[in-house]
C-alpha positions in Angstrom: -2.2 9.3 -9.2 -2.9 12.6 -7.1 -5.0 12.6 -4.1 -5.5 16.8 -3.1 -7.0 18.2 0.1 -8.1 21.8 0.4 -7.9 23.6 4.0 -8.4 27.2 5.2 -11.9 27.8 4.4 -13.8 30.1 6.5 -16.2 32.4 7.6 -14.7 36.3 7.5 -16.1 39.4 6.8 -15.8 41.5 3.6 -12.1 42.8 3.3 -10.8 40.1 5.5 -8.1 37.5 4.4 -7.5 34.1 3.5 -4.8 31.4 2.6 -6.1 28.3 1.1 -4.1 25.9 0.9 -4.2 22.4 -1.1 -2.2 19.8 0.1 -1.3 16.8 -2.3 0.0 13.1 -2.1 2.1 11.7 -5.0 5.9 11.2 -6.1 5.3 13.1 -9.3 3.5 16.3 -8.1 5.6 19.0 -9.8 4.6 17.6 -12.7 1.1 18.7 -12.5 -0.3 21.7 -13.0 -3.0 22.8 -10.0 -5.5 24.9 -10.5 -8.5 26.6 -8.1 -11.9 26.6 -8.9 -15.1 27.8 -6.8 -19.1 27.0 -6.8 -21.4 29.0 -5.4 -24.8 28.2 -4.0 -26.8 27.3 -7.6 -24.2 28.4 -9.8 -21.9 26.4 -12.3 -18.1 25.5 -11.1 -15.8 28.8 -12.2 -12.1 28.7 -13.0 -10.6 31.0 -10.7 -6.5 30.6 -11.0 -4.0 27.8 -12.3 -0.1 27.5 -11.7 1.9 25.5 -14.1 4.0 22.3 -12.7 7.2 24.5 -12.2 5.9 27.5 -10.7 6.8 29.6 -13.2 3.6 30.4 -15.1 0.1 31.7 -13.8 -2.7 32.8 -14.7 -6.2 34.3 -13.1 -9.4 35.6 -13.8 -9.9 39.3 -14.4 -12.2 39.4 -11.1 -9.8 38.0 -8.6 -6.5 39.4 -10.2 -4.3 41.8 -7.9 -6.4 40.4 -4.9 -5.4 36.6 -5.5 -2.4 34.9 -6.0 -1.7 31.1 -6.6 1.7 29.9 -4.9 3.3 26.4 -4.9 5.9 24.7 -2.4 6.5 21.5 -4.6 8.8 20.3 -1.4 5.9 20.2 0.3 3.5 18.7 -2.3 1.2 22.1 -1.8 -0.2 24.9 -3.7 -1.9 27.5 -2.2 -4.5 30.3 -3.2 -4.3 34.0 -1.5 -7.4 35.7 -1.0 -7.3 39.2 -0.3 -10.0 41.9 0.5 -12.7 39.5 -0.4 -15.3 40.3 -1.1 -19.1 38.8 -0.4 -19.7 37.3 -4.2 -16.3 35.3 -3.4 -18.6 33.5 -1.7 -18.3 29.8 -2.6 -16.8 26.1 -2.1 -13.1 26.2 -3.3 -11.5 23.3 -4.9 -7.9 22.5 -6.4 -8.0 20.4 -9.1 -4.6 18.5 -11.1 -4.0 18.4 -14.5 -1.0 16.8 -16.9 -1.5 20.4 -18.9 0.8 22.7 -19.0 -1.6 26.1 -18.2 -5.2 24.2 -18.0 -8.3 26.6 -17.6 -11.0 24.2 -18.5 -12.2 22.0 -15.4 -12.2 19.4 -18.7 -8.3 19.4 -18.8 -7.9 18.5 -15.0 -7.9 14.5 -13.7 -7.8 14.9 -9.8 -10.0 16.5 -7.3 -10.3 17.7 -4.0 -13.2 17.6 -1.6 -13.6 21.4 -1.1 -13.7 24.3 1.2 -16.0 26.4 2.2 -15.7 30.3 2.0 -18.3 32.4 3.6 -17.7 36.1 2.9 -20.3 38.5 5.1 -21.1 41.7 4.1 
């Protein structure tokens, strides 16, 4: 069992910065691959980046690659998402999600939630 908590959300302006992070409880963490995942206002939940259990393999979706970049620290049972020069359609509530998969990209393939976090992104 994983319990995940997202922080770092904010309200920045358009080109700004941001380091989510997503902090998880549970002996067997590295074992779990974490993923990010964000819901606008009246849209559908969008895949946004996973990293596999290890570290070693990532992957991201074509809008937020070489401005985003998924990290883990499994020492400190944490993965983290950074966001730079965002921009106001990044827009969203951010969640990190777990999953027994080894590169999941369907919300389908992960077991364990966070809350969410809230990123405003003005214009």
């Amino acid at each position: 069992q994983v319990q995940l908590v997202e922080s770092g959300g904010d309200l920045v302006q358009a080109g700004d910065s941001l380091r989510l992070s997503c902090a998880a409880s549970g002996r067997t963490f590295s074992t779990y691959a974490v993923g990010w995942f964000r819901q606008a206002l009246g849209k559908p939940r969008e895949f946004v980046a996973t990293i596999s259990g290890s570290g070693t393999i990532t992957y991201y979706i074509d809008s937020v690659k070489g401005r985003f970049t998924i990290s883990r620290d499994n020492a400190k049972n944490t993965v983290y998402l950074q966001m730079n020069s965002l921009m106001p359609e990044d827009t969203a509530v951010y969640y990190c999600a777990a999953s027994g998969y080894t590169v999941p990209r369907s919300e389908y393939e992960y077991d364990y939630w966070g809350q969410g976090t809230q990123v405003t992104v003005s214009s």
